[in-house]
N, C-alpha and C positions, 0 to 999 in steps of 0.2 A: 473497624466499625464497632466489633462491641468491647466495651472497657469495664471491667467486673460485673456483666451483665447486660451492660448500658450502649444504649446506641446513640453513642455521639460524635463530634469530630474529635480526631487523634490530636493529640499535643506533641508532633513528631518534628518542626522547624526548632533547632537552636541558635546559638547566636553566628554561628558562620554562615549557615544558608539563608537567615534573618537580616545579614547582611548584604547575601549575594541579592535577595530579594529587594532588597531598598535601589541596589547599584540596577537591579534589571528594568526597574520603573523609573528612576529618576532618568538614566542617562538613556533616553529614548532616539526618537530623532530631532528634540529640543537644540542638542548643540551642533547641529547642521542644520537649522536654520536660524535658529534663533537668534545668534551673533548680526548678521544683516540686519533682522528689527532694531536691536540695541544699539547698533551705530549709527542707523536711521536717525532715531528719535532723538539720539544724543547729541544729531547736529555736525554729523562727521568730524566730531570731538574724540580722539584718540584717547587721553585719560580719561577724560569723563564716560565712557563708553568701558572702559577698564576697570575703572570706579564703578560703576552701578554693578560690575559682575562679580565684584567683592561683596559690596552691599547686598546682593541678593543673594548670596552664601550668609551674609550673619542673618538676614533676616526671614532664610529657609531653616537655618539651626536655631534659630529662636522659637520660630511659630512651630515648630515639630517636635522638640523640646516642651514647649507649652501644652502640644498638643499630646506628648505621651499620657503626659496623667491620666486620659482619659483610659487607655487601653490598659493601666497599668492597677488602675479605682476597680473596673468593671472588665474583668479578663477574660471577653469572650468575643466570639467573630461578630463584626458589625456593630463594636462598641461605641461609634461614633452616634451611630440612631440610636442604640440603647440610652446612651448619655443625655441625647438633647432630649428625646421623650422625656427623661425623668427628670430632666433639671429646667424644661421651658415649656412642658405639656406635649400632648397627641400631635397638636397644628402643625408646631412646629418642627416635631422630626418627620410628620408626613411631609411639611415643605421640600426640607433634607431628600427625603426618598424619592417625591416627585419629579423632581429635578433629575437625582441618578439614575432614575425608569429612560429620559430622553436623551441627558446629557452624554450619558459615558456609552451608548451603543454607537449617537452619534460622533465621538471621540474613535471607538472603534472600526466605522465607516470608513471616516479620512484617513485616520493609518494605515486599515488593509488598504486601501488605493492605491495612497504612497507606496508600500512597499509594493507592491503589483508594479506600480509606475516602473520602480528603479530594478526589479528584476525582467522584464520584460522591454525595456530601452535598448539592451545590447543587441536584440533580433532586430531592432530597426531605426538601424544608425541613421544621423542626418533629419528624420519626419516625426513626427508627432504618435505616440501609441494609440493604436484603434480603440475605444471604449470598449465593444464586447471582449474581446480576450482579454484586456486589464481589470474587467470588472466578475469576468469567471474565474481569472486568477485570485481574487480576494476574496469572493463565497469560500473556492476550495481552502486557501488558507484561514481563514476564520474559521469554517468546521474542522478542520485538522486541529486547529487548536483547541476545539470544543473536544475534538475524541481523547485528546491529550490529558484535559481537565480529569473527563469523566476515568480516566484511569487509575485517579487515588494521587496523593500528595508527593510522593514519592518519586514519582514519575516528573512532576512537572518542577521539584528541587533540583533534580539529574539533568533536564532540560535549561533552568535557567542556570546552571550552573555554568555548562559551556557555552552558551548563547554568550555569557558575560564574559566569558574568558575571553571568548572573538573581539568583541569591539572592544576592551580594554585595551587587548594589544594592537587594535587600529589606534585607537588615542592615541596610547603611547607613543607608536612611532611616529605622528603628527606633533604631538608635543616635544618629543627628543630633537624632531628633525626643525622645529620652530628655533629651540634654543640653540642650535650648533648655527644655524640661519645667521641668529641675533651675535653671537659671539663672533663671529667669521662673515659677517655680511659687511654687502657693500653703503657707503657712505648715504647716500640717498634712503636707504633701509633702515638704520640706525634715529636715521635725523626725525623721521617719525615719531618714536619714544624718546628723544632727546628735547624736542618742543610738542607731548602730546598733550600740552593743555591750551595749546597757541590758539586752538581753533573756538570758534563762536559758541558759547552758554547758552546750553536751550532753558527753557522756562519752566515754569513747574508744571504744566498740563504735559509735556513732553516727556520730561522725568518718569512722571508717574508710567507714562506709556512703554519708555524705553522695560522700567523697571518689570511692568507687565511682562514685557516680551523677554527679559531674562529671567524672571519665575517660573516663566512656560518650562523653562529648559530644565529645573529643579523641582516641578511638580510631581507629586506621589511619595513623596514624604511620609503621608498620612497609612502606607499600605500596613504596615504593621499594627495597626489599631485594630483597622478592617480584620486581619486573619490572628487577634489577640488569643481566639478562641484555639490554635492552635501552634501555637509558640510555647517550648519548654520555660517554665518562670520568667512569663513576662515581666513583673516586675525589677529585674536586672535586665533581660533581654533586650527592652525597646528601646531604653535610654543608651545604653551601650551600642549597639544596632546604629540609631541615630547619628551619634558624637565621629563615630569609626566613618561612615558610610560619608556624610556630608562632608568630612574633614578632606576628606580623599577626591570626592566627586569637584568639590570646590577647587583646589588645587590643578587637577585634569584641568578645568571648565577653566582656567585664568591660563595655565601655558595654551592649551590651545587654539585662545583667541591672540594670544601672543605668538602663535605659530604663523597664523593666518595673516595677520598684522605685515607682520616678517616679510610676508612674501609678497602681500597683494595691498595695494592702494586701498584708501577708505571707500572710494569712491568705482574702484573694481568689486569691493566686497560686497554694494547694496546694487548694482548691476546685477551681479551673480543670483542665477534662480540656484542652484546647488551649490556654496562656498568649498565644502570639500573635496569635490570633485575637480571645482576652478583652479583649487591650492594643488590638488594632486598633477592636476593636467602642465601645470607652472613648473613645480619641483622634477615630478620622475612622470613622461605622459605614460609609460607604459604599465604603469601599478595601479592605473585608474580603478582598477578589478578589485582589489582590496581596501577602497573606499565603498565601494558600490557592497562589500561582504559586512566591510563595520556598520553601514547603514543598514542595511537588509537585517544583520542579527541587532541591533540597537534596537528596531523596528517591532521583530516578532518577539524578543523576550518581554517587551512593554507592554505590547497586546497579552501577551498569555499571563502577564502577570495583573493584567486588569480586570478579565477575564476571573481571574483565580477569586481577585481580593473583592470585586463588585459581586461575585454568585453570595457570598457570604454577607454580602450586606442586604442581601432581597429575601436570605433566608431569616437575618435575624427579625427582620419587617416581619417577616410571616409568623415567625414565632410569638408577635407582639400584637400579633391581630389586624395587621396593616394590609398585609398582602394576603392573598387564596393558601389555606395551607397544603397543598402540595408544595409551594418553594420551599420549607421547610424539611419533605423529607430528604431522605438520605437514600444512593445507592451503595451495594454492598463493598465499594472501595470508600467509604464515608463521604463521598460528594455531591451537594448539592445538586444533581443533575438536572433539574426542573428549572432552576432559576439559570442554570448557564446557557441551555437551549433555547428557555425564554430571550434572552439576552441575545445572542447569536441570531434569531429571528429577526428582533430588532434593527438588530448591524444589518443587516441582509436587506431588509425593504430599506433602508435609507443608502447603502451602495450602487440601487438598480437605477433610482433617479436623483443624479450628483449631485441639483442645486439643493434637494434638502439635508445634503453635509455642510452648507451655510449655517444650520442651527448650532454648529458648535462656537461658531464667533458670536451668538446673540445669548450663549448662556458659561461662556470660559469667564466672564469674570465674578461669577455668582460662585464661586469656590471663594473665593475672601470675603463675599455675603456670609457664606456658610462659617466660617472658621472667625469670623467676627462674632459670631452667635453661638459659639463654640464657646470660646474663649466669656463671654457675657454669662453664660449657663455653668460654666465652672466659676466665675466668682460667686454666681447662685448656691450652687451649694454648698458652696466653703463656707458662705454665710449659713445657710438651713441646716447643714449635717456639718459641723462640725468635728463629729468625730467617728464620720465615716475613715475605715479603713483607709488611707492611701500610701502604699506601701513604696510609692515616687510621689515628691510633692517638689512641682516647678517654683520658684520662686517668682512675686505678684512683679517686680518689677517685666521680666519678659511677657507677662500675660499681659498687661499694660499695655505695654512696647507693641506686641501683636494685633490689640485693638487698633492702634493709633496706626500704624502698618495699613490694615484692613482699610479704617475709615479712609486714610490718605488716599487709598489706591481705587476705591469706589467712588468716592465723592468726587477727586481732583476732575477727572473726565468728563462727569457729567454738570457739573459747575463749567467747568473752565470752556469744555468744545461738544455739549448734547448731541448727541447722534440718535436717530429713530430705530437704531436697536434697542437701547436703553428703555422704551418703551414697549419694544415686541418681547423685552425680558420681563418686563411687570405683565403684562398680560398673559407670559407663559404660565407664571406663577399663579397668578389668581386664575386662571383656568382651573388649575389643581383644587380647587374650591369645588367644581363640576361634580368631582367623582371624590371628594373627602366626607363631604355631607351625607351621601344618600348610600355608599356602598362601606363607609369608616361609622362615623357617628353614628348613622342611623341600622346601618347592619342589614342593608335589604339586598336579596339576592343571595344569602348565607345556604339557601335548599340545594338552589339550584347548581352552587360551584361546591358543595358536597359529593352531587353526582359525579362531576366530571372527575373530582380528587381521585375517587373509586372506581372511577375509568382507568385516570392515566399510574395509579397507584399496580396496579393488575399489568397494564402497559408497559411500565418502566422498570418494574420490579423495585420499588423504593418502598423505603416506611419511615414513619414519624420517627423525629430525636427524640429520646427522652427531653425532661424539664435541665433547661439548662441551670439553672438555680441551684437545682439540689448538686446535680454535679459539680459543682464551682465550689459550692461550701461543704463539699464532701474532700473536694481535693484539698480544699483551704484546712481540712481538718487533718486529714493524713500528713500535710507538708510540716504543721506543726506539731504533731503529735505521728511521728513514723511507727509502724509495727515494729515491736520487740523481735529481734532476732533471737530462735533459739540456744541456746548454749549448746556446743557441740559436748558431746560425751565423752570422757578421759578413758 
């Protein structure tokens, strides 16, 4: 917590646990469901369904790549809202935050569920799990991970570290046992990938969708912007991080749909509520246990790491006058610990009553909203400050590419098949107008959440970070100008 005096967050992540971090939030439990959508929408099209899961590896290393600059210009936790503030005004990183205030506890709702669902299934083989035990078992695991946070940085690297090392090695043997499948299978199994493009083109309102439901599985990309403020030299960090991480994740995510492929009918895949479970119970029924361990950890190292990267984006809010500053300070392991329990609250009243874990289908695709406006606000300042520091600069063709991504993927839907979400998503948004005017712009109510700061400040034993400013160009000074080493004495 303190750094030559200074209370701020540690720069303690390098590039290996910068990576385990990327691998713990992308490979969630996207790629245990996600494959069913993308073969769904692709028309129970074999290539085309294999295609899109390529395509959505170039076009996750493209928009993350695009997206390092930011973390890499502005190297501190919650660079993302920091950027759009400065580059599209106040509105529009409130839009940004407003969004993450509902979005991602309700992201964290549906997950503890799931993982509650698939650890608590084996007690009651054959029926349905009862709501209250599945939904006490997700409080307890959400705050477990909350007590995990508040333990310092340190703590929760050591956790994703093994967490990853779990479901790796489920991949793995899913992907090994797909390819020996394909090489040594029988006739009928082959003939599949021999004619997988024989089957029907679906259209572009489908694409788009297919595509949707394979970026689910590659979402969290962006985690390393989020916690820039604590990565050793991000500026080689993120882009490295990136390139390693995607390279490897993409690869997993194509043999394993080719595993699944291997063994199970197109039309067995989009049947299946669990595909891995379906392929295990096919291959070996008695290892079902070590899919049910790859999901379960795939599960909780995604939550603790959203968790980790989301506390840091409600503190930079607060530092910028968006949010109450208590989410700003710090406990004595340098953690946000205001904004993670705020957070955890949230998750908790949207777990008790399930149908408001629907909100995450009426605001998942307002992330390529955001990273469209992302990408718009960095060509802004490449135009305005041209000769802001940028110690990573993407090249415009990808930023481009990302826009045109973006628009594709929000427009096609709503063009081609409207659905009356589309609409509950613009009215979530201009909600946020409600409480931007009178408690942002206009600052009313500033007395009152002073007191409570001074309540829970006594409470939680936390205090203010210093000025993130000065620390950044303090560090930016020593990086290039290091202290003189004495000369030892002959």
């Amino acid at each position: 917590m303190k750094m030559g005096g200074s209370t701020q967050l540690q720069r303690v992540i390098g590039y290996f646990h910068g990576t385990i971090f990327l691998f713990s939030i992308i490979i969630g439990a996207g790629i245990f469901v996600a494959p069913k959508g993308v073969l769904k929408y692709s028309s129970l099209n074999v290539g085309v369904s294999l295609s899109i899961w390529a395509a959505c590896a170039v076009v996750s290393t493209m928009a993350a790549l695009s997206h390092a600059e930011l973390g890499t210009t502005f190297p501190r936790s919650g660079a993302q809202y920091y950027f759009l503030k400065r580059s599209l005004g106040p509105f529009i990183a409130f839009f940004y935050l407003w969004i993450n205030l509902f979005s991602t506890p309700a992201g964290i709702a549906a997950r503890g569920l799931l993982l509650a669902g698939y650890i608590t299934q084996p007690f009651y083989p054959g029926c349905f799990v009862p709501e209250m035990p599945k939904k006490c078992l997700a409080l307890a695991i959400l705050w477990c991970l909350g007590i995990l946070n508040a333990r310092g940085v340190k703590e929760v690297t050591w956790f994703q570290t093994v967490s990853t090392v779990v479901k790796m090695t489920v991949l793995c043997f899913v992907s090994v046992t797909g390819l020996v499948l394909v090489v040594r299978g029988r006739k009928e199994n082959l003939d599949r990938f021999e004619k997988a493009f024989d089957g029907e083109v679906p259209n572009a309102s489908q694409i788009a969708e297919a595509f949707l439901q394979g970026l689910y599985a590659y979402s969290g990309w962006g985690v390393l912007v989020r916690i820039a403020g604590e990565l050793k030299n991000p500026s080689e960090t993120i882009p490295k991080c990136v390139i390693t991480a995607l390279t490897l994740v993409a690869l997993i995510y194509l043999l394993v749909n080719v595993s699944y492929i291997a063994v199970l009918t197109p039309r067995e895949i989009i049947s299946s509520d669990a595909v891995a479970i379906t392929w295990m119970d096919r291959v070996i029924p008695s290892m079902q246990w070590a899919i049910s361990i790859g999901v379960s950890s795939s599960i909780v190292s995604s939550l603790n790491c959203t968790v980790f990267s989301t506390s840091r984006l409600w503190y930079m809010a607060s530092q910028q006058g968006q949010l109450p500053l208590i989410f700003s300070t710090l406990n004595i392991q340098s953690c946000p610990i205001v904004a993670v329990i705020q957070m955890l609250i949230f998750a908790s009243i949207l777990i008790i009553p399930s149908d408001l874990i629907l909100l995450i289908n009426y605001v998942g695709f307002t992330d390529w909203i955001q990273l469209g406006l992302m990408m718009t606000g960095l060509l802004k300042l490449r135009y305005q400050e041209p000769h802001l520091s940028r110690p990573y600069k993407v090249r415009l063709p990808f930023v481009f590419g990302t826009i045109a991504v973006s628009l594709f993927l929000v427009l096609t839907p709503v063009i081609k098949s409207p659905q009356m979400h589309h609409i509950y998503v613009l009215l979530f948004i201009l909600s946020g107008l409600l409480f931007y005017l009178p408690f942002v712009h206009f600052n009313l109510g500033s007395t009152y959440f002073n007191k409570i700061t001074c309540f829970l400040q006594l409470l939680l034993n936390v205090s203010p970070a210093d000025d993130t400013d000065e620390y950044i160009s303090t560090e930016e000074t020593l990086q290039k100008n290091p202290p003189e080493t004495p000369a030892k004495k002959e």
